[in-house]
N, C-alpha and C positions, 0 to 999 in steps of 0.2 A: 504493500500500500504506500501510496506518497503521504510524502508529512504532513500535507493538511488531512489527509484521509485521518489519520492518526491524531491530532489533533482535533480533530471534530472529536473522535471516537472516545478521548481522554476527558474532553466536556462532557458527552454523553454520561460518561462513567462515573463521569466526578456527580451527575444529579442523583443515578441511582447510589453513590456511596453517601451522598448527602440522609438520602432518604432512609436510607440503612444503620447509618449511625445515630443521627434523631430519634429511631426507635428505641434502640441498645441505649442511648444515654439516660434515657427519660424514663427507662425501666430499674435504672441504677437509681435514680433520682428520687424516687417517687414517695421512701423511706422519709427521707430529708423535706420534703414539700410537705408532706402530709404533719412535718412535728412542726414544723415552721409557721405555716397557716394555719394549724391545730382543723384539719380537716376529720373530718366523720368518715368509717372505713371507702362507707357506700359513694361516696362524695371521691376518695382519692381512687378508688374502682374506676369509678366516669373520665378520670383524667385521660386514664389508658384507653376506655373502652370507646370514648367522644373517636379517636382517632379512627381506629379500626369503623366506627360506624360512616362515619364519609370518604374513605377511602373504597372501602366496601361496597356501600351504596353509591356511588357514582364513579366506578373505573368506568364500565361497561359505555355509560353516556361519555366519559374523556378520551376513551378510546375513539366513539365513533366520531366524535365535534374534531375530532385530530384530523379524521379523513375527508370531513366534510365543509371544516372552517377555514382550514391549515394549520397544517403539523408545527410548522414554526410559530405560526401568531400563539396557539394554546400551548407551548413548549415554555413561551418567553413569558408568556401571561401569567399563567400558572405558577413559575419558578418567582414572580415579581412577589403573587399574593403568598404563597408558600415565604420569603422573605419574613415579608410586610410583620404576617401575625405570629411567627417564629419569635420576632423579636417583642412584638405586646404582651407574651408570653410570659419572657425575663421580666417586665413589671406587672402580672397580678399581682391583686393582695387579698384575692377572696376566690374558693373556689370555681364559682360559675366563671367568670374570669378565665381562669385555665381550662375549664373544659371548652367554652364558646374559642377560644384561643386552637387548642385541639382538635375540635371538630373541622373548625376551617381549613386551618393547615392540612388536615387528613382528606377535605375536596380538593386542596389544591395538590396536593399530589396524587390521587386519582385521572386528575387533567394530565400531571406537569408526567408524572412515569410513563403511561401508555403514549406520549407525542414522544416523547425522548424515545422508545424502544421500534417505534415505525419509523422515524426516521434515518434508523439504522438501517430496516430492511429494507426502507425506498432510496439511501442515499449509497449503498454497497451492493453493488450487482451480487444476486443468488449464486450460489455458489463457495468455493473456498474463502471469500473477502467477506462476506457475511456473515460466516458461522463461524468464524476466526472473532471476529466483531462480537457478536453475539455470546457465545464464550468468554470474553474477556469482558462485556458486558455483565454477566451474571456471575462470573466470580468476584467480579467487582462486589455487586451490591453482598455477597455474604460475608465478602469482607469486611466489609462497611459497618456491618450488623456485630460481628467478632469484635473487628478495633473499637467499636463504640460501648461498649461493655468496658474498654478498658481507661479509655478517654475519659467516660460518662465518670467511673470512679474519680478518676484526677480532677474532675473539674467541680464534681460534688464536693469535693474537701476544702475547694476553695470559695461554694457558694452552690446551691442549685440554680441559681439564675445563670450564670454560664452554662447549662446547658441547654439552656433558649437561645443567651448571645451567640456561642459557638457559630450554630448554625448561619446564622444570620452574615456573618462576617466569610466564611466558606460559598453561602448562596451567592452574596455578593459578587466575589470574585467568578465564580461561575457564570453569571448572568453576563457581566462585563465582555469575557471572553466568549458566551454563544451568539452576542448581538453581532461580532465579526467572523464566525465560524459557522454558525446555521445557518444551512444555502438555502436563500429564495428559491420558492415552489413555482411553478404553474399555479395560476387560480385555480381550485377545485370545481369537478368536472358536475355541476348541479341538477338533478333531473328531475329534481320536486322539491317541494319547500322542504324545509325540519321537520321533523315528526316530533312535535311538542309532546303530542298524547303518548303517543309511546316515550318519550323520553321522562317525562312522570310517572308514567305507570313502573316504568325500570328501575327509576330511582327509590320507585314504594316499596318494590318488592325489594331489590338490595337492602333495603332499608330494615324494614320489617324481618327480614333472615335473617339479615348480620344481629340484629336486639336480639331476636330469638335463639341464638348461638353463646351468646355473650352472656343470654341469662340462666346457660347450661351452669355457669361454674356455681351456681345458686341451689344447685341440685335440685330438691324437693320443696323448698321454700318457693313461695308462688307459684309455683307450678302454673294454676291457671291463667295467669300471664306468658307467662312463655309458651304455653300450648295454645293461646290466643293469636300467638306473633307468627308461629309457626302457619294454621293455620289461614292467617288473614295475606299470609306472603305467596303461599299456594295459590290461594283464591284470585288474587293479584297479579300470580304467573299464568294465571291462566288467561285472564283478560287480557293479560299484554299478549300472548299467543294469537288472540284474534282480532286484537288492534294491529299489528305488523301485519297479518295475513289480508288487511285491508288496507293497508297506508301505500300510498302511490311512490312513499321515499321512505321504506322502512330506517328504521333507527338502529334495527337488526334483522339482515336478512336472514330467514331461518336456514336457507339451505345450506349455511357455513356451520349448522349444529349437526348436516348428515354426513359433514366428513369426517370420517372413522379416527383419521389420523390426529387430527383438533381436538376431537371429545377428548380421545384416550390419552393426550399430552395435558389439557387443559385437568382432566380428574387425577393426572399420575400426579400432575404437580402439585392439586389440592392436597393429595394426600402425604407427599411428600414434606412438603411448604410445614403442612399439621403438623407429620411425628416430630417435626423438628424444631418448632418453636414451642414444643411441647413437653420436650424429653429435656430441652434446657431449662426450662421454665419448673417443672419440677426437680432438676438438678439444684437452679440456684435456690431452693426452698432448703432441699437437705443439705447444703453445704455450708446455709446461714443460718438456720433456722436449728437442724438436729445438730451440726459440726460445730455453730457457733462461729463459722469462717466470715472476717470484714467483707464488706463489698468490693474492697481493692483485691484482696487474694482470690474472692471468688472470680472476679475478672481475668485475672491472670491465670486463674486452671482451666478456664476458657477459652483462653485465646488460641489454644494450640487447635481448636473448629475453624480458625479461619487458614489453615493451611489450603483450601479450596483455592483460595485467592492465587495463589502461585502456581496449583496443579491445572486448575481450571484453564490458563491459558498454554500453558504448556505440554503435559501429559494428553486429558482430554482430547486435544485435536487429534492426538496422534492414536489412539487406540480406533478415534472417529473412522478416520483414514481404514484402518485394518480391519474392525470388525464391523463398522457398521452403527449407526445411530441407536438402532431400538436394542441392540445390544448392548449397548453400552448403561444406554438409561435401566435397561433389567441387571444389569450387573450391578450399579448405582446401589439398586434396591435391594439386593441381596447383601451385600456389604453392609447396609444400613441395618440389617434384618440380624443379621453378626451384630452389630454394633450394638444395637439397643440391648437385644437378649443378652449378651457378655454385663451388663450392669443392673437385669434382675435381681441376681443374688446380696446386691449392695449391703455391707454393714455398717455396724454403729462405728466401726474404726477402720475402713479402708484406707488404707495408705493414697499417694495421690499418682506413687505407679499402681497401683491396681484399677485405679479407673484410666488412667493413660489410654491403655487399646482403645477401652469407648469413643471416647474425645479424637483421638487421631483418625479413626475408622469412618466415624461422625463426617469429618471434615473429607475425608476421602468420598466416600459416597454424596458427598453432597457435591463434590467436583465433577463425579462422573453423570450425575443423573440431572441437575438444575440445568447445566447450560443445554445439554441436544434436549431437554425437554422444550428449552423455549424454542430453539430451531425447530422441530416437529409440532411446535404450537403454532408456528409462519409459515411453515416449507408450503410452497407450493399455492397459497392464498394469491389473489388479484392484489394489482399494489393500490387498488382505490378501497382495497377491505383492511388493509395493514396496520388500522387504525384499531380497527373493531378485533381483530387478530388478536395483537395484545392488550385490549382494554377486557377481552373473555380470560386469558391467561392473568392478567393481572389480580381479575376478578378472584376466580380462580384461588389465587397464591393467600390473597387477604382474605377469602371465606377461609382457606383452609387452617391459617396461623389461629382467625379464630377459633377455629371447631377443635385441634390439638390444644389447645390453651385451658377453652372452655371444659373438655372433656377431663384430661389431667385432672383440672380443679374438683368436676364435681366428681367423681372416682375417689378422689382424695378425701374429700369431705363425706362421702357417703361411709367408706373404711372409715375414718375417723368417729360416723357416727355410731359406728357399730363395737365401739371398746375393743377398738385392737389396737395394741402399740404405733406410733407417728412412725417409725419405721416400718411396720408391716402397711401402715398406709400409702407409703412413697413408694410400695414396692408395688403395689395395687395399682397404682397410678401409673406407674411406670411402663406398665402392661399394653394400657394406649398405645404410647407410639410405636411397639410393637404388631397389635393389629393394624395399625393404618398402614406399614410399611409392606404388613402379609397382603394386605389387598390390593395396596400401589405395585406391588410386582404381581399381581394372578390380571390388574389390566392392563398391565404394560406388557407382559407377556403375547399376549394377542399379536399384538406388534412384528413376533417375531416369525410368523407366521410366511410373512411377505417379504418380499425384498424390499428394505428401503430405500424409498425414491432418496433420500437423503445420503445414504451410501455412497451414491455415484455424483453429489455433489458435496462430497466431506470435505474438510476443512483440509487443506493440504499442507504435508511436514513444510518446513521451511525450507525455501530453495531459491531458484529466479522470482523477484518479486513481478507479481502482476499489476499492469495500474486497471484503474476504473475507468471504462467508458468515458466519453465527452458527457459534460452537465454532472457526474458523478465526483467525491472526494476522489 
């Protein structure tokens, strides 16, 4: 790739490590905010779960407004208001505050991620330069997620409001650098107006799920609320089914839900995305909570998950090359499947080589199966769909963090309810990300069924560089 190819490519990267880290810091943080504000548990709950609810509820709509508005105006837009209330953040001084602060910033990166990952695949010819792209793309963002676990610590000791400023100062310079790097588009190709109704109706139902997920970790407390949300998001998905099947410029056209290949990357990842913001999430409970480990040390027995980051552009490509896409992502999965079951047995005094295999194996399969999942979540889509492509994937990623999150929690508290040792509960819990990884490979498997198209357009070892077509990085 030429320099600017690379350059564009390292902005792109830098938004999803933006996004990645903002998660990881805010989760370190949340201890400290909560003693500071003197917040109610329910109340520091919403901090987390404001985010996940509008990123949630409107990828699928930032996906499609990417392909239908332009990818760069919602890229640059998005990344401005993401900024904006990153930084109103650093000055709450009363809960609602932080959450209206969170919710926002969680639309504006539903916008700002799915235009950033279409403009990869519209601005790098299919192919080896794409997936190469793509790859380095998605190691990025778990990197992101890794290093900000350990940031998020260093920055809490100096204040929890740095880890609003942080952001804000990193957005910045990013934004700076995509106003001269993000290539002007063609005007989008318009063949009916916007689908309002469907774009509300998408965003009820996102909406409505994502609550009803989030209010898994609550177990059996309201229950009729949550079987409410559940229900009424159903009811909602089904009306938007015949609002689209009637709109003259769907919002989503369905027939992009009968390619085999999209479902089964878009659900491998939900499940994927799950056991794994899942398996850490109840990790850092028993490592602070039963172990008694600071936030700072629990960061640092963490970080060795983000070795993806390095393998992701590296290895990755090259096993692409040789065996093949859908093999790789089922390999992903099996490695994950080792990984989790090796820290069932956890005890009260595991040493921190005894959990090592986990964590390193963790960070390995997450190198092999994230990145060709997102290629097999674009291979082969229209590039007037590329929007909607990753705003389903992205969808996708952030139901699935919440379903693993949610499920953890209430598994945890259900064991807990029932007089068994905090130990015997985290091991109950634990079990989650274990099924979500056994069914992420029984459908990723399917896959391998066929030859994939992506094989024969795999990422190529490093050799003569290619450039990109005219009008491309």
């Amino acid at each position: 790739m030429s320099r600017r190819a690379w350059a564009l490519l390292l902005v792109l990267c830098g938004t999803i490590f933006l996004e990645g880290i903002d998660v990881a810091m805010l989760a370190v943080a949340v201890p400290s905010i909560r003693s500071d504000l003197e917040l109610p548990t329910d109340v520091a709950a919403w901090v987390m779960s404001a985010y996940v609810l509008g990123y949630a509820g409107f990828t699928l709509l930032g996906g499609r407004a990417a392909d239908l508005l332009g990818r760069r105006r919602m890229f640059l837009g998005a990344l401005t208001v993401f900024l904006l209330f990153s930084g109103l953040g650093g000055f709450a001084t009363y809960g609602w505050m932080l959450i209206v602060a969170r919710l926002v910033t969680g639309v504006s990166a539903a916008f700002m991620t799915p235009a950033a990952m279409s403009i990869i695949t519209t601005s790098y010819p299919e192919g080896p330069q794409r997936n190469r792209a793509l790859l380095v793309f998605a190691g990025t963002a778990a990197g992101g997620f890794s290093l900000g676990l350990v940031i998020g610590g260093v920055l809490t000791s100096f204040g929890w409001r740095w880890v609003f400023f942080a952001p804000v100062l990193l957005a910045g310079a990013i934004l700076l650098a995509a106003v001269r790097l993000v290539p002007a588009e063609r005007p989008p190709v318009r063949t009916g107006g916007f689908d309002l109704l469907g774009a509300a109706v998408a965003a009820g139902v996102m909406l409505l799920l994502a609550f009803g997920i989030v209010r898994l970790e609550h177990g059996l407390d309201g229950w009729p609320l949550t079987l409410a949300a559940f229900v009424a998001g159903l009811v909602l998905a089904r009306i938007f089914v015949a609002v689209e099947r009637r709109s003259a410029a769907p919002l989503v056209r369905l027939a992009i839900l009968r390619r085999a290949s999209v479902v089964r990357a878009d659900l491998g990842a939900l499940l994927f995305v799950g056991s794994f913001f899942g398996f850490q999430f109840i990790v850092t409970l028993y490592l602070q909570e039963l172990r008694g480990w600071s936030s700072m040390e629990t960061a640092l027995a963490l970080v060795v998950m983000g070795c993806d980051a390095v393998l992701a552009p590296t290895l990755t490509p090259r096993l692409v090359v040789r065996f093949g896409n859908a093999r790789v992502i089922f390999g992903g999965f099996v490695v994950a499947i080792a990984s989790y079951a090796l820290f069932l047995p956890v005890g009260h005094d595991w040493s921190y080589a005894a959990m090592f295999p986990t964590l390193i194996l963790t960070g390995v399969a997450f190198a092999l199966a994230y990145g060709p999942l997102t290629i097999a979540a674009t291979d082969g889509v229209d590039e007037a769909e590329q929007g909607l492509a990753s705003g389903l994937l992205h969808t996708a990623t952030q139901f699935g963090s919440a379903v693993g999150i949610s499920a953890v929690t209430a598994v945890y508290g259900l064991a807990s309810a029932g007089r068994t040792s905090q130990l015997s509960a985290y091991r109950a819990a634990l079990a989650v990300p274990v099924v979500m990884v056994v069914l992420g490979a029984l459908v990723t498997s399917f896959g391998l069924r066929t030859r994939s198209h992506t094989q024969t357009l795999a990422v190529s070892a490093p050799g003569p560089r290619s450039e990109a077509p005219a009008g491309r990085p």
